[in-house]
C-alpha positions as CSV (number, residue, x, y, z in Angstrom):
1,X,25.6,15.6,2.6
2,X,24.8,12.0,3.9
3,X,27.3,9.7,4.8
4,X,26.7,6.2,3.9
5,X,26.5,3.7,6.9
6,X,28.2,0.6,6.2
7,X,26.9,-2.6,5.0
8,X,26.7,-5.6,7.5
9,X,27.2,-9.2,6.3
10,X,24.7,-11.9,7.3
11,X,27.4,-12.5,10.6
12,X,27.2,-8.8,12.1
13,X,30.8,-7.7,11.3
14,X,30.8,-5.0,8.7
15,X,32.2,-4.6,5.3
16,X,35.5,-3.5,4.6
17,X,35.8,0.2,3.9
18,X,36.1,-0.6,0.2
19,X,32.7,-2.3,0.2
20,X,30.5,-0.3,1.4
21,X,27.2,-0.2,0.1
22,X,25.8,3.3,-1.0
23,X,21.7,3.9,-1.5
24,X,21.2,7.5,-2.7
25,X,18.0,8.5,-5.3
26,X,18.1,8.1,-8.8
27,X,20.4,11.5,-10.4
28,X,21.0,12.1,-13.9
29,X,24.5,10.6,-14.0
30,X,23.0,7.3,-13.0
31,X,21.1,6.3,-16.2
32,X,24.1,5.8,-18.6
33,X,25.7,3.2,-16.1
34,X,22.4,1.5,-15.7
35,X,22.6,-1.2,-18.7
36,X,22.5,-4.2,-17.6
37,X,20.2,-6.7,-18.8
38,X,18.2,-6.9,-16.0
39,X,17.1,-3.3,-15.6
40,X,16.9,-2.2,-19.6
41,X,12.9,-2.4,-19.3
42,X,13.0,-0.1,-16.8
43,X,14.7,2.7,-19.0
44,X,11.7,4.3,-19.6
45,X,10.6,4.4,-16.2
46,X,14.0,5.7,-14.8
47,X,13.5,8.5,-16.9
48,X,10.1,9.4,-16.5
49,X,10.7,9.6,-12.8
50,X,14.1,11.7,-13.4
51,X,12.3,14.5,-15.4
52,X,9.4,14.5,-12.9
53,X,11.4,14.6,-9.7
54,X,11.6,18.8,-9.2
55,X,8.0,18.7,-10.2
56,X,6.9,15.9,-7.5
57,X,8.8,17.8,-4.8
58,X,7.1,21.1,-5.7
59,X,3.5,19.9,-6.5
60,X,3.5,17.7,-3.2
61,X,4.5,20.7,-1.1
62,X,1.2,23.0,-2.5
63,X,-1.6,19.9,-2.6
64,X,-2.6,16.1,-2.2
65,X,-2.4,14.3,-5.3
66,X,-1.4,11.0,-7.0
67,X,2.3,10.8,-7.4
68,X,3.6,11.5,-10.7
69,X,6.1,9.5,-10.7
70,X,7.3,6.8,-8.6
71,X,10.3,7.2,-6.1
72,X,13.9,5.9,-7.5
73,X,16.5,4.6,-5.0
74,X,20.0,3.2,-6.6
75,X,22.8,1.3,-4.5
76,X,26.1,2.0,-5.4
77,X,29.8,1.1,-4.5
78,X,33.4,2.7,-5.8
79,X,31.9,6.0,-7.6
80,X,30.1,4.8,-10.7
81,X,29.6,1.3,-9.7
82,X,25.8,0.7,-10.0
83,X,24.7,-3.1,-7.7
84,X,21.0,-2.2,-8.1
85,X,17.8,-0.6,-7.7
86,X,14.4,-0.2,-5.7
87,X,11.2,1.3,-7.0
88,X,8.5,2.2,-4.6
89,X,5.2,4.5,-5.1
90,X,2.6,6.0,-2.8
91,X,-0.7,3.7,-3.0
92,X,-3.0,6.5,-1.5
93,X,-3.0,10.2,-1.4
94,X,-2.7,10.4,2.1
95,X,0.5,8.7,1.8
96,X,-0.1,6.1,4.8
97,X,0.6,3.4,2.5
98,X,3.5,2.6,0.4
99,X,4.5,-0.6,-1.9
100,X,7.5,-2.0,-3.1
101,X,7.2,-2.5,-7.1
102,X,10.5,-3.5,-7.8
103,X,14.5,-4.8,-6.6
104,X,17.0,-5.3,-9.1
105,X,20.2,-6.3,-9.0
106,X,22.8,-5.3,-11.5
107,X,24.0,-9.0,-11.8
108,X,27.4,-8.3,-14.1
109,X,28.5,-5.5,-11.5
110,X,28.0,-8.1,-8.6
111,X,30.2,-10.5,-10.0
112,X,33.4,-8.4,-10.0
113,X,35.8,-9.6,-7.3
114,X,34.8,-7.7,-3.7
115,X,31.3,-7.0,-4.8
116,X,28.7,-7.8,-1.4
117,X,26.0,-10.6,-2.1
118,X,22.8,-9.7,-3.4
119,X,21.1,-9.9,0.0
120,X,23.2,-7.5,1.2
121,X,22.5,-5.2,-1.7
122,X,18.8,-5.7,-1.4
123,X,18.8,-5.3,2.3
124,X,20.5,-1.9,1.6
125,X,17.8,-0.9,-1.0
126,X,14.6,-2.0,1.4
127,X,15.9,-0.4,4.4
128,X,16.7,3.0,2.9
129,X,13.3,3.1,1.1
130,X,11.6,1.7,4.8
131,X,13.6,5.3,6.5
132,X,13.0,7.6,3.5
133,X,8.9,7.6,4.2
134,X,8.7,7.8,8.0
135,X,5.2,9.1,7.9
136,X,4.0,5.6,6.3
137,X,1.7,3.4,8.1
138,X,2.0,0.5,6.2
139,X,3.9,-1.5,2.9
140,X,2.9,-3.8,0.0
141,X,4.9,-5.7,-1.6
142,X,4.1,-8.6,-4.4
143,X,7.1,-12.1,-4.5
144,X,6.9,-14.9,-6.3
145,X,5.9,-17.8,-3.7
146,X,8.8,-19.9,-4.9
147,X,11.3,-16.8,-4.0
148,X,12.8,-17.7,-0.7
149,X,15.8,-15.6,-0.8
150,X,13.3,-12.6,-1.0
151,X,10.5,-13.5,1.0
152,X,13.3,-14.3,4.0
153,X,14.4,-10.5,3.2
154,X,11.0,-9.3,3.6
155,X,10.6,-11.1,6.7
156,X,13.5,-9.6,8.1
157,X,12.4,-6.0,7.5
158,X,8.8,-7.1,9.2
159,X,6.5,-7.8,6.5
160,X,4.1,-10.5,7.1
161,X,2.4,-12.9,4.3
162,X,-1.1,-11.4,3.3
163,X,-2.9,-13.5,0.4
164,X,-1.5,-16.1,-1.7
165,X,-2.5,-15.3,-4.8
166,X,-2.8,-16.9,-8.5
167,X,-1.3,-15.4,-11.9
168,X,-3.6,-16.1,-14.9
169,X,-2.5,-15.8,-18.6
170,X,-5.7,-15.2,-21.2
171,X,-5.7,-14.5,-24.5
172,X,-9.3,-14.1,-25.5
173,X,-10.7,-13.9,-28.9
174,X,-10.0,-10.4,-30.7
175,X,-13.2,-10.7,-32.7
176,X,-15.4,-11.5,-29.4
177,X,-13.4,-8.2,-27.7
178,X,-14.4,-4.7,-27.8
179,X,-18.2,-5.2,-28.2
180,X,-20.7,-4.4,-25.5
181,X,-23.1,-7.1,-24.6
182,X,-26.4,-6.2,-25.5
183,X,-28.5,-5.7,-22.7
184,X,-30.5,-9.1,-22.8
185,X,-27.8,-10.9,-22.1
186,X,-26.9,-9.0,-18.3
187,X,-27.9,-11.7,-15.7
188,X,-31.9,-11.5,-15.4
189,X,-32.1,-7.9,-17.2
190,X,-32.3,-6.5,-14.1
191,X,-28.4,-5.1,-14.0
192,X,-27.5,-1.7,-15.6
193,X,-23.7,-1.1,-16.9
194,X,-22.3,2.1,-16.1
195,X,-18.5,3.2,-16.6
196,X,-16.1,3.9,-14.0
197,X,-16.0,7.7,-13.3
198,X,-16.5,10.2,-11.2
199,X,-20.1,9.5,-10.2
200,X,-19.7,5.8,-10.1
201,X,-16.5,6.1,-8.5
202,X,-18.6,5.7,-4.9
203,X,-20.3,2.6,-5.8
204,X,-17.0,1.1,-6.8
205,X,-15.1,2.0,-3.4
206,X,-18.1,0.0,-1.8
207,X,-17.3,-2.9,-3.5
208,X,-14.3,-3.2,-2.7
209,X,-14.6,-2.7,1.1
210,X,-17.2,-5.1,1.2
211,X,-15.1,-7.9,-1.1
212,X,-11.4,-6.6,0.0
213,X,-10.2,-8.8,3.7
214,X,-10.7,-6.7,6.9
215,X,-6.8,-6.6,7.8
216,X,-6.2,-5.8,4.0
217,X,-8.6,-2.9,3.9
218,X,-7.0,-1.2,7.1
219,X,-3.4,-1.5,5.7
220,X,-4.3,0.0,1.7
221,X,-6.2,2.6,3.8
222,X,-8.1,3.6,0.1
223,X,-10.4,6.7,-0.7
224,X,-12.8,7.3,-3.5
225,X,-10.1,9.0,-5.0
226,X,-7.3,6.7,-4.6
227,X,-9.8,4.0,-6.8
228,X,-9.5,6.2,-9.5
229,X,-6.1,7.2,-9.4
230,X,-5.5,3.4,-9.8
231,X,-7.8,2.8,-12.3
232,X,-6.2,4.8,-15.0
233,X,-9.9,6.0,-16.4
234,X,-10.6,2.2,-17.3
235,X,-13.4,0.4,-15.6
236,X,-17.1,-1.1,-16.3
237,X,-19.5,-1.9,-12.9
238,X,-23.1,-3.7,-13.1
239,X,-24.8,-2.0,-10.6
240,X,-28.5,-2.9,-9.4
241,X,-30.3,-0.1,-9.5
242,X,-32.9,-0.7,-7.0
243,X,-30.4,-0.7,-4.2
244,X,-27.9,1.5,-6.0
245,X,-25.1,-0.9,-5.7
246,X,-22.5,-2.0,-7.6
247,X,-22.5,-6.0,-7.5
248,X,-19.4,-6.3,-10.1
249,X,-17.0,-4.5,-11.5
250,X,-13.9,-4.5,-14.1
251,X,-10.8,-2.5,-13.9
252,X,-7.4,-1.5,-15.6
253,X,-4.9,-1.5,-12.8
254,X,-2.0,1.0,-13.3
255,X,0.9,-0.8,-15.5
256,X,4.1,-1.7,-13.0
257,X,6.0,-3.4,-15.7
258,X,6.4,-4.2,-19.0
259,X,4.2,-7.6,-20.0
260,X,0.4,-7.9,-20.8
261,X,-2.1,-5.3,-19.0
262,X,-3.7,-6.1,-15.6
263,X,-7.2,-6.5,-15.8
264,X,-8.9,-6.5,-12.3
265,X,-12.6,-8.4,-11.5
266,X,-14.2,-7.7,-8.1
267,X,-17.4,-9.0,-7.7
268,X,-19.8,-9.2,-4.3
269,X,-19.7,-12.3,-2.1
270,X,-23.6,-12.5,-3.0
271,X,-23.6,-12.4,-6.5
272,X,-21.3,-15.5,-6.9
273,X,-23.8,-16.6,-9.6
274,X,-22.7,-14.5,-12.0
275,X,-19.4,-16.4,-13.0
276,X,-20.4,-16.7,-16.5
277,X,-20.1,-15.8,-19.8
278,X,-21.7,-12.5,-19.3
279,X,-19.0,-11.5,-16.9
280,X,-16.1,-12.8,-19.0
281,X,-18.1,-10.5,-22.0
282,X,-17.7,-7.1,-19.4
283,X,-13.9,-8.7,-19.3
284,X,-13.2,-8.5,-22.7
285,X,-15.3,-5.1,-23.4
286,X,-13.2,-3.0,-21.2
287,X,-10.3,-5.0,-22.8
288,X,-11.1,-3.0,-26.0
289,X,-9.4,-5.9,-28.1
290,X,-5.8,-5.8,-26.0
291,X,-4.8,-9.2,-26.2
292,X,-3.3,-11.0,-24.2
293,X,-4.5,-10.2,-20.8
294,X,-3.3,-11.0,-16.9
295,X,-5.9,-11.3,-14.6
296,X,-5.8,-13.0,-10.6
297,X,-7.7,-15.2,-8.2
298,X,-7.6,-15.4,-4.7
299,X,-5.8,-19.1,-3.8
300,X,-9.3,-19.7,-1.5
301,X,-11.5,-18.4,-4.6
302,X,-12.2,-22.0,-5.9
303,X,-15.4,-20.3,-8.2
304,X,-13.5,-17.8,-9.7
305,X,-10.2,-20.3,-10.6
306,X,-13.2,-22.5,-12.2
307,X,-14.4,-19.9,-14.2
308,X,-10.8,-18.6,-15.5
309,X,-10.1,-22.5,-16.3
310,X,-13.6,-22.5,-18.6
311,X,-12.2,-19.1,-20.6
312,X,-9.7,-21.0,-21.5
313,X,-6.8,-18.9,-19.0
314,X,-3.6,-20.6,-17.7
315,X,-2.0,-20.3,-14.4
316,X,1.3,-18.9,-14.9
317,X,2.4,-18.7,-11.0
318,X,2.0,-17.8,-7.3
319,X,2.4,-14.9,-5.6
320,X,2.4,-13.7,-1.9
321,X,1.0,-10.6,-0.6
322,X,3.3,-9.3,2.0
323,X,2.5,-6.7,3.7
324,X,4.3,-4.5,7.0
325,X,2.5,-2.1,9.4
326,X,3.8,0.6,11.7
327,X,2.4,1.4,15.0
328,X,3.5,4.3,16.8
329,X,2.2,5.2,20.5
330,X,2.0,8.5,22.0
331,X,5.0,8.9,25.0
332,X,4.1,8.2,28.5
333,X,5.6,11.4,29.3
334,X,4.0,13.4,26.9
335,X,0.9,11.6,28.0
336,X,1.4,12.8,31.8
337,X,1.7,16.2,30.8
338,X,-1.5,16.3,29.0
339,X,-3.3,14.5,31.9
340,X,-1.8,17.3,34.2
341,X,-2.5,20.3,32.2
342,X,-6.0,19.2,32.1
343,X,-5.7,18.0,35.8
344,X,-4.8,21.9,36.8
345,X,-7.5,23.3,34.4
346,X,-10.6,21.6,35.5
347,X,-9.5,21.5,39.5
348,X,-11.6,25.1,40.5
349,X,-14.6,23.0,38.9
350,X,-14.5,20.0,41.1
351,X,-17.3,19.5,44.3
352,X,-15.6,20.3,47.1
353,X,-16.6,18.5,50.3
354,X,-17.9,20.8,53.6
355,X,-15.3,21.7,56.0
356,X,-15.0,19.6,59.2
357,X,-17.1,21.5,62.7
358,X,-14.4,23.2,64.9
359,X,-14.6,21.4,68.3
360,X,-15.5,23.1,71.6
361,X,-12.6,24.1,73.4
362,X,-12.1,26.0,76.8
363,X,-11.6,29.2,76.8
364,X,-9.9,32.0,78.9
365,X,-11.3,32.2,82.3
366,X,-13.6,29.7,82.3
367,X,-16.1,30.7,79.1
368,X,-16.7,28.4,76.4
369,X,-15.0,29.2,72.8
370,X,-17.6,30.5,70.5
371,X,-19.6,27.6,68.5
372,X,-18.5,26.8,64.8
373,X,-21.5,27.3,62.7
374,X,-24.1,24.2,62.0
375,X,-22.7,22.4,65.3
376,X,-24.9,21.3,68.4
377,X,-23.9,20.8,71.7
C-alpha cells in the first residue's frame, strides 16, 4: 500500500498530520462523495472511466491502442473527504505525450476549518499525475490566459507557454448546415472533397505537420493513427488531386467537456485564399446541423480571426498552450561501459605498428650477436 507523502505549504514546512493531502485513482466509493457543484458535469465521465478501468489495464498490457478511458486521480483528506480531482488522457498511442484535461476543486469541502488552499490541493493532483506516467516525454495542458493562480502552478511543475490561442462562439444557420456544396462552388473547380478515413487519413497527417509549429509537432509526437483516434470518424479535406495533397481540412475534435462541439480548421500556409464562404460551407457540412459550434484561431492568425468575424462568430476568450518536455540522458557510466566492451571487441582488429630492430650488441668472446631481421649494418 502507498503511504501518502505530506503536503508542503507555499513556505516549505509541512502540513500538520491531520492535513495531509491524499492523491490515489478514482475507486468506486469515491463517486457518491463527489457532488459538488463544480464536478456534477463530470459524472458521466467518472463513471465511464470507473467501469473501463480493469479493461484499460488488460487491453494495454496485450496491444497499442487509443485509451478507452481517460485516467482518474482524486485528492483526499480525513477518509471520505474528497478536495478535488485531475483528469489526464494519453494523446498518442505511443504514449510519449500526455495532457492535462481537467483540475477541480471541491470548493464546499475546502472551506471547512483545516482544509489546505487550493494550490496546495492542485499541486498534489499535478504532481501525482506528472509521477504516475514516467515513460512520458512531454504534457499539454489548455488555461485560461487570465488564470494566474494556475498558470503560476504550471510553471512550477515546468510547463512552458506554447500558443496563445482564441475561443470562438458560432452559431451558424441550421438551414444553411448539413448540405454539401455543390461542386462549382470549390475554389476554381479544381479541388476534390473526400472524407476523413482510412485512406485519406495520410493526406490529413501531412497537413498538419506542414501547418502545426516545429516545437509543437515534436512535443504531440502524432501518427496517422493518432489523427484518427482524435477525430472521432468526423472530418472533410479538399485535396488537389494533381499533387495528391490535402490543402484543407475540417475536423471533430474528441469532446473534453460538456459545452458546444469543437470543430477543428487546418488549412495550408499556401492556400490562405481560400478564407471564404466555400470554406465556412465545408464548416457547416461536417457540422451536420449541430448548432452552436466552438472553433479557434491562432492569436498571430490575423486572416483566419477576419474570416471568423465575417461568419458572424464571437470571441469568447484566451487560452494558453502550455506545454512540458522531459529529457532523459543515458549515464556516463553506463556510457563507459559500452565504449569499453566495444573497445575490447574490436582491439584484435586494429593495425598494429612493426616491432622496433633489436640493436647490435657484443657478444661472448668477441662475436657479434646475430642481426635482427630487416636491419643493416
Amino acid at each position: 500500500m502507498r503511504h501518502p507523502t505530506p503536503t508542503r505549504s507555499p513556505g516549505g514546512d509541512p502540513l500538520a498530520a491531520g492535513e495531509e493531502v491524499q492523491v490515489d485513482p478514482l475507486q468506486g466509493w469515491m463517486l457518491p462523495h463527489l457532488q459538488d457543484a463544480a464536478v456534477l458535469d463530470l459524472q458521466p465521465l467518472l463513471q465511464k472511466a470507473l467501469l473501463l478501468q480493469t479493461p484499460e489495464r488488460l487491453l494495454s498490457s496485450l496491444v497499442r491502442r487509443p485509451p478507452l478511458a481517460p485516467e482518474v486521480l482524486v485528492a483526499h483528506q480525513g477518509g471520505d473527504r474528497l478536495l478535488g480531482l485531475g483528469v489526464v488522457r494519453r494523446l498518442n498511442r505511443s504514449g510519449s505525450c500526455w495532457g492535462v484535461e481537467e483540475l477541480r476543486l471541491c470548493r464546499q469541502a475546502l472551506s471547512e476549518p483545516g482544509s489546505p488552499s487550493p494550490r496546495q490541493v492542485e499541486g498534489a493532483l499535478l504532481r501525482e499525475a506528472l509521477r504516475r506516467c514516467p515513460g512520458a516525454s512531454s504534457w499539454i495542458t489548455r488555461v485560461p490566459a487570465g488564470n494566474q493562480d494556475r498558470l503560476a502552478l504550471l510553471r512550477e511543475q515546468g510547463f512552458q507557454p506554447l500558443l496563445l490561442e482564441t475561443l470562438w462562439y458560432w452559431d451558424p444557420d441550421p438551414i444553411e448546415s448539413g448540405t454539401a456544396p455543390p461542386a462549382s462552388t470549390l475554389p476554381g473547380g479544381e479541388l476534390q472533397l473526400r472524407p476523413l478515413n482510412r485512406r485519406s487519413a495520410p493526406l490529413l497527417w501531412h497537413l498538419e505537420q506542414a501547418t502545426c509549429p516545429a516545437r509543437l509537432r515534436q512535443l504531440l509526437d502524432r501518427r496517422i493513427e493518432d489523427v484518427l483516434d482524435q477525430s472521432e470518424g468526423h472530418g472533410l479535406l479538399w485535396v488537389d488531386p494533381s499533387r495528391q495533397q490535402a490543402v484543407a481540412a475540417v475536423r471533430r475534435l474528441r469532446c473534453r467537456s460538456l459545452g458546444p462541439p469543437e470543430l477543428e480548421v487546418t488549412l495550408h500556409p499556401g492556400w490562405a485564399h481560400l478564407y471564404g464562404p466555400s470554406l465556412a460551407g465545408l464548416v457547416r457540412q461536417l457540422a451536420g446541423g449541430i448548432s452552436p459550434l466552438r472553433l479557434r484561431s491562432d492569436s498571430d492568425d490575423h486572416e483566419r480571426e477576419h474570416w471568423l468575424s465575417q461568419l458572424g462568430a464571437v470571441a469568447e476568450g484566451e487560452e494558453l498552450l502550455m506545454a512540458r518536455s522531459v529529457w532523459r540522458r543515458q549515464g556516463s557510466r553506463l556510457l563507459s561501459r559500452q565504449s569499453w566492451r566495444l573497445d575490447t571487441v574490436l582491439d584484435p582488429f586494429k593495425p598494429r605498428r612493426r616491432p622496433v630492430p633489436t640493436p647490435l650488441q657484443r657478444g661472448v668472446g668477441g662475436h657479434h650477436a646475430p642481426q635482427s631481421l630487416g636491419t643493416e649494418r
